[in-house]
Chimera marker file (.cmm) of the C-alpha trace (Angstrom):
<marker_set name="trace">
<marker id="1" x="-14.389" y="-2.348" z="-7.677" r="1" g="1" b="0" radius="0.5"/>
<marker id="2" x="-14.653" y="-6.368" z="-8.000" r="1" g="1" b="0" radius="0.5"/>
<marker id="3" x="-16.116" y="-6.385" z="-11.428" r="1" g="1" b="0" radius="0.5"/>
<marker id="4" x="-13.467" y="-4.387" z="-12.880" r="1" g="1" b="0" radius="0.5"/>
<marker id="5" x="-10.772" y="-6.702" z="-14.445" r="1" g="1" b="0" radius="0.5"/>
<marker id="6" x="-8.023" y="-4.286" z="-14.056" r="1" g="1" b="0" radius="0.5"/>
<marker id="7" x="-6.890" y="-2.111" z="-10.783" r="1" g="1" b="0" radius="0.5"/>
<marker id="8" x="-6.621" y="1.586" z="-11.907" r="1" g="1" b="0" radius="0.5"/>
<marker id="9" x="-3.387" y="3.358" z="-11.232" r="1" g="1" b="0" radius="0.5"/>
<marker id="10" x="-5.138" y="5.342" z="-8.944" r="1" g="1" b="0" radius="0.5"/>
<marker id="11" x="-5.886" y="2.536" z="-6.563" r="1" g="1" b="0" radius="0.5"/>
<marker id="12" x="-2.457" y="1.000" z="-6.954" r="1" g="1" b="0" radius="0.5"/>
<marker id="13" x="-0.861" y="4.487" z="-5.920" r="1" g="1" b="0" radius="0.5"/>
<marker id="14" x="-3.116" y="4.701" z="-3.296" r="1" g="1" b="0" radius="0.5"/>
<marker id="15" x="-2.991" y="1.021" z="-2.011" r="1" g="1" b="0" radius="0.5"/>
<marker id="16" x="0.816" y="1.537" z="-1.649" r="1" g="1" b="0" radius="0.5"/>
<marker id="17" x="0.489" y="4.709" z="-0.443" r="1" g="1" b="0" radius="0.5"/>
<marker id="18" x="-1.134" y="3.382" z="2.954" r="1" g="1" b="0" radius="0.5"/>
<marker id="19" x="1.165" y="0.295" z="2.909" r="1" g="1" b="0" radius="0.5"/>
<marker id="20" x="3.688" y="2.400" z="3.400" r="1" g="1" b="0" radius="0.5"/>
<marker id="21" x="2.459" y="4.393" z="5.606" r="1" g="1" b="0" radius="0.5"/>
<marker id="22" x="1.360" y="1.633" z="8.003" r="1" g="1" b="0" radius="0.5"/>
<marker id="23" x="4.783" y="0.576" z="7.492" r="1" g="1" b="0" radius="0.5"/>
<marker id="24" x="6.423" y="3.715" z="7.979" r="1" g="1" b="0" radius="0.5"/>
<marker id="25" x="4.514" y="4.406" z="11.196" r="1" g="1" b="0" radius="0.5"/>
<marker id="26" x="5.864" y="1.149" z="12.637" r="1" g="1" b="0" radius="0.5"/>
<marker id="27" x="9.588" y="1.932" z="11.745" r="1" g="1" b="0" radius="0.5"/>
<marker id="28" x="9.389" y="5.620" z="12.679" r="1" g="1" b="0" radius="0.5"/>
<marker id="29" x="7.908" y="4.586" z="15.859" r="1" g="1" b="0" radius="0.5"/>
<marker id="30" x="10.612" y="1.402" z="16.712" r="1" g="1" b="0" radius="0.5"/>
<marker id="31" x="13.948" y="3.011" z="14.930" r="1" g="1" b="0" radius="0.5"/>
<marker id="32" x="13.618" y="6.949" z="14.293" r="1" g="1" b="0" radius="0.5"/>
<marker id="33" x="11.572" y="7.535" z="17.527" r="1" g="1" b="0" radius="0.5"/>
<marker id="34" x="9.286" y="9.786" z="15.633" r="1" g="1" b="0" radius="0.5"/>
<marker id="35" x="6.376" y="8.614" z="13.338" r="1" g="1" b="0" radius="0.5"/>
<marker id="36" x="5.812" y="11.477" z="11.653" r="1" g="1" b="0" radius="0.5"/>
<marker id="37" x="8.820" y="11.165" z="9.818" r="1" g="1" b="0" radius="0.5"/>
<marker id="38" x="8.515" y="7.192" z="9.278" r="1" g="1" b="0" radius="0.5"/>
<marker id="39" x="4.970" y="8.134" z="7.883" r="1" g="1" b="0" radius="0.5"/>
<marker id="40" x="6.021" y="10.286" z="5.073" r="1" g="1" b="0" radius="0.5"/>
<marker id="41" x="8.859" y="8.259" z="4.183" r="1" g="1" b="0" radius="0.5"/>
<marker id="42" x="6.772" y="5.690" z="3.508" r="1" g="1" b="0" radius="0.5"/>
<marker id="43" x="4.118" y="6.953" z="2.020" r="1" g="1" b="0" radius="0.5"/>
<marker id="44" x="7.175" y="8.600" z="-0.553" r="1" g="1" b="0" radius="0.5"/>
<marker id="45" x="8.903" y="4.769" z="-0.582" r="1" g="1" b="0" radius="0.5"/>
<marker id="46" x="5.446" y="3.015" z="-1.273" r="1" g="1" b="0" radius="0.5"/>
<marker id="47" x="4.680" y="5.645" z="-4.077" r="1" g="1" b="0" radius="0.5"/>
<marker id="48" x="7.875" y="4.956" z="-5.559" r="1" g="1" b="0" radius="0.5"/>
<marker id="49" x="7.270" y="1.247" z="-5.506" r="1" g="1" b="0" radius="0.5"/>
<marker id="50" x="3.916" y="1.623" z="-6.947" r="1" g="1" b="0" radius="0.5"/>
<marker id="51" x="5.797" y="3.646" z="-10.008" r="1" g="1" b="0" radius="0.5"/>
<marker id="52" x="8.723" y="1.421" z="-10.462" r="1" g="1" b="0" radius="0.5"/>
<marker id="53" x="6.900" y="-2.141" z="-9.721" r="1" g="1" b="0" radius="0.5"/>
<marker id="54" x="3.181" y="-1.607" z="-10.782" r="1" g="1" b="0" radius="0.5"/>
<marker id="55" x="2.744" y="-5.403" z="-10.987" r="1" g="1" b="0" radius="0.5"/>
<marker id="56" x="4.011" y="-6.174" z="-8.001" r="1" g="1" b="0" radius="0.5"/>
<marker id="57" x="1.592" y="-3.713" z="-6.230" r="1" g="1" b="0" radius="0.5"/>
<marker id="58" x="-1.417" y="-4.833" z="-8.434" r="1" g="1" b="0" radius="0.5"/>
<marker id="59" x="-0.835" y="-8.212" z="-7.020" r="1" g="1" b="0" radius="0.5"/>
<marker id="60" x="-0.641" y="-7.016" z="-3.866" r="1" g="1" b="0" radius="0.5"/>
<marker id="61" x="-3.753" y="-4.806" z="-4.168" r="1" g="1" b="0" radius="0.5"/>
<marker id="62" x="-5.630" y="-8.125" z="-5.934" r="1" g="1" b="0" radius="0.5"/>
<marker id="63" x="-4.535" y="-10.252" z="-2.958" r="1" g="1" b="0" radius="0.5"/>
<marker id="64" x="-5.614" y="-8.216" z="-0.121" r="1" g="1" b="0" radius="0.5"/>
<marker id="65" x="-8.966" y="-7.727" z="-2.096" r="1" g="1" b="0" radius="0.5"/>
<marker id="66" x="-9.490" y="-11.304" z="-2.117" r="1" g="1" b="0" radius="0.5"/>
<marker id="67" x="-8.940" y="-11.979" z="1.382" r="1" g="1" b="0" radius="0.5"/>
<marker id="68" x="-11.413" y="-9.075" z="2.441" r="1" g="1" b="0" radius="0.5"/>
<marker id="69" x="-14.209" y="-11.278" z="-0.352" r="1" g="1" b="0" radius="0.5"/>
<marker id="70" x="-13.454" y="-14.081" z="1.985" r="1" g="1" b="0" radius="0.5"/>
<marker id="71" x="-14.947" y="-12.056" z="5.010" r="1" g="1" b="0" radius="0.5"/>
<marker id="72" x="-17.590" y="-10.987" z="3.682" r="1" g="1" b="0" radius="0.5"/>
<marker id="73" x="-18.623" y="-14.165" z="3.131" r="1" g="1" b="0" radius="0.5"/>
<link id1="1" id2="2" r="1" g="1" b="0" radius="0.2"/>
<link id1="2" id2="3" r="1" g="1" b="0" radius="0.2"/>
<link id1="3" id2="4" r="1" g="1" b="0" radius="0.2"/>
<link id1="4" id2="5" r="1" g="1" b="0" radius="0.2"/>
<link id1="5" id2="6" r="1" g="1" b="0" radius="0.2"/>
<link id1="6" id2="7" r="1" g="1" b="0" radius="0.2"/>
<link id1="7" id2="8" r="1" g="1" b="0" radius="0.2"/>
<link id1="8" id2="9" r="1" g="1" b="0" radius="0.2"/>
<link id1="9" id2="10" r="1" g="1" b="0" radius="0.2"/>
<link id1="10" id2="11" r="1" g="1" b="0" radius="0.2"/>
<link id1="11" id2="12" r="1" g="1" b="0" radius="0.2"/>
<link id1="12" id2="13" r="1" g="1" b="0" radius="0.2"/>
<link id1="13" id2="14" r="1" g="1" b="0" radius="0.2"/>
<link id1="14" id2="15" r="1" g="1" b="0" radius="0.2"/>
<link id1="15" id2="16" r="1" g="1" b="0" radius="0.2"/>
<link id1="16" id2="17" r="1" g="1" b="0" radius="0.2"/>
<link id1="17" id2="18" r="1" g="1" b="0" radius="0.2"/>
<link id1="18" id2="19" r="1" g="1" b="0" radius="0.2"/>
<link id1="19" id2="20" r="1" g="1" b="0" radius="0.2"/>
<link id1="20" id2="21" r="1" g="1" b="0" radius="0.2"/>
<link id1="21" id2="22" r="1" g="1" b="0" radius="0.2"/>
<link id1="22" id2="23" r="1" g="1" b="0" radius="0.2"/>
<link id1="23" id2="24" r="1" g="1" b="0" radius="0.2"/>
<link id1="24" id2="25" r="1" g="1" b="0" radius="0.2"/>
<link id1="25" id2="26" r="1" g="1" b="0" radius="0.2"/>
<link id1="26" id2="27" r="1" g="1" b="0" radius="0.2"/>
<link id1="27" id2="28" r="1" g="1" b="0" radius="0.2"/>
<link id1="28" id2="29" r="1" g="1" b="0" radius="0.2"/>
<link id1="29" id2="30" r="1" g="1" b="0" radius="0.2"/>
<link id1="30" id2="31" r="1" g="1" b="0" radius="0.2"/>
<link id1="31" id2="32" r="1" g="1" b="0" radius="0.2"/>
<link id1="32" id2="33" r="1" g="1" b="0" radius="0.2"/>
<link id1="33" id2="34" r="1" g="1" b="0" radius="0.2"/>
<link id1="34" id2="35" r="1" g="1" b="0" radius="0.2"/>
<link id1="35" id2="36" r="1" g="1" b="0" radius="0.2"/>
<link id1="36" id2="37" r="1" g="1" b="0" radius="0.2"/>
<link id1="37" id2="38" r="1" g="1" b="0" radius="0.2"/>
<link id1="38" id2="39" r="1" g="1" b="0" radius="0.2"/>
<link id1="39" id2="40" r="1" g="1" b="0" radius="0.2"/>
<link id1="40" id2="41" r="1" g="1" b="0" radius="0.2"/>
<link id1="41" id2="42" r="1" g="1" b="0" radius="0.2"/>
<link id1="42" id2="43" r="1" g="1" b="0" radius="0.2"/>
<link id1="43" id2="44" r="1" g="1" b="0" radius="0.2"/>
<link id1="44" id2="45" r="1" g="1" b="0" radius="0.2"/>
<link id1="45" id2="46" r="1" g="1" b="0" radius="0.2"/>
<link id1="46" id2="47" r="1" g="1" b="0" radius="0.2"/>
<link id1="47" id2="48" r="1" g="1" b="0" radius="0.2"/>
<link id1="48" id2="49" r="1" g="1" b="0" radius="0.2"/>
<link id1="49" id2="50" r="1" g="1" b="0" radius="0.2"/>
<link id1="50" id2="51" r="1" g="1" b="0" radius="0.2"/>
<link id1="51" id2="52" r="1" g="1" b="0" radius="0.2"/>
<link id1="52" id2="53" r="1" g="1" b="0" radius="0.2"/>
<link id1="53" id2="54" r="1" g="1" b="0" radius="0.2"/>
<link id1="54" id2="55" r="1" g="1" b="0" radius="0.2"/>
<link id1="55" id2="56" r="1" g="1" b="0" radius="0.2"/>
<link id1="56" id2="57" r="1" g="1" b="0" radius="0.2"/>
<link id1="57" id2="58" r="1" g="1" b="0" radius="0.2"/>
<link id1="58" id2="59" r="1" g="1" b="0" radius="0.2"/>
<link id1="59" id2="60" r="1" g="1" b="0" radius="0.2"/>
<link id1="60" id2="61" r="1" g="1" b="0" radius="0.2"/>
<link id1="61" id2="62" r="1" g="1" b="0" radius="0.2"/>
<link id1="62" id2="63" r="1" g="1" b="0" radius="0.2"/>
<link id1="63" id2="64" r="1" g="1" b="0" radius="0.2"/>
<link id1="64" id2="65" r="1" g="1" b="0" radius="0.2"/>
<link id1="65" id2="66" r="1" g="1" b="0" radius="0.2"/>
<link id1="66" id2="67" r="1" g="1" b="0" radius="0.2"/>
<link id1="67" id2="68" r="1" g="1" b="0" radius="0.2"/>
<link id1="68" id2="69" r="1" g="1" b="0" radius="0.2"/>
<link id1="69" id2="70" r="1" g="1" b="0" radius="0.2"/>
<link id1="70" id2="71" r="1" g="1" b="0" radius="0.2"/>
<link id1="71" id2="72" r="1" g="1" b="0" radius="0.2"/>
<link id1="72" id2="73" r="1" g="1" b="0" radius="0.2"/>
</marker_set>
């Protein structure tokens, strides 16, 4: 996956997919009291992000690749 210059849309998708769903775990658990319903709102939020702002989440998907280099090293 490093030696690819681009991410795919698959992996952008699926990066924001568990973004939000780490997300959506933490506010379904802290404001709706239930995080099965914080979960798949964000995994639907995070997908729309991905759509609507596909550079944003490529950065986002490049950065947190870079910091998990940095541990390997």
């Amino acid at each position: 996956m490093a030696d690819e210059e681009s991410v795919s849309t698959s992996e952008r998708l699926l990066f924001a997919m568990l973004v939000g769903a780490v997300f959506g775990a933490a506010f379904g658990t802290a404001v709706l009291g239930d995080s099965t319903e914080g979960i798949t709102a964000g995994i639907v939020v995070g997908t729309v992000v991905a759509i609507i702002f596909p550079t944003l989440t490529t950065q986002g998907f490049e950065r947190v690749q870079e910091l998990l280099d940095e541990t390997e090293d």
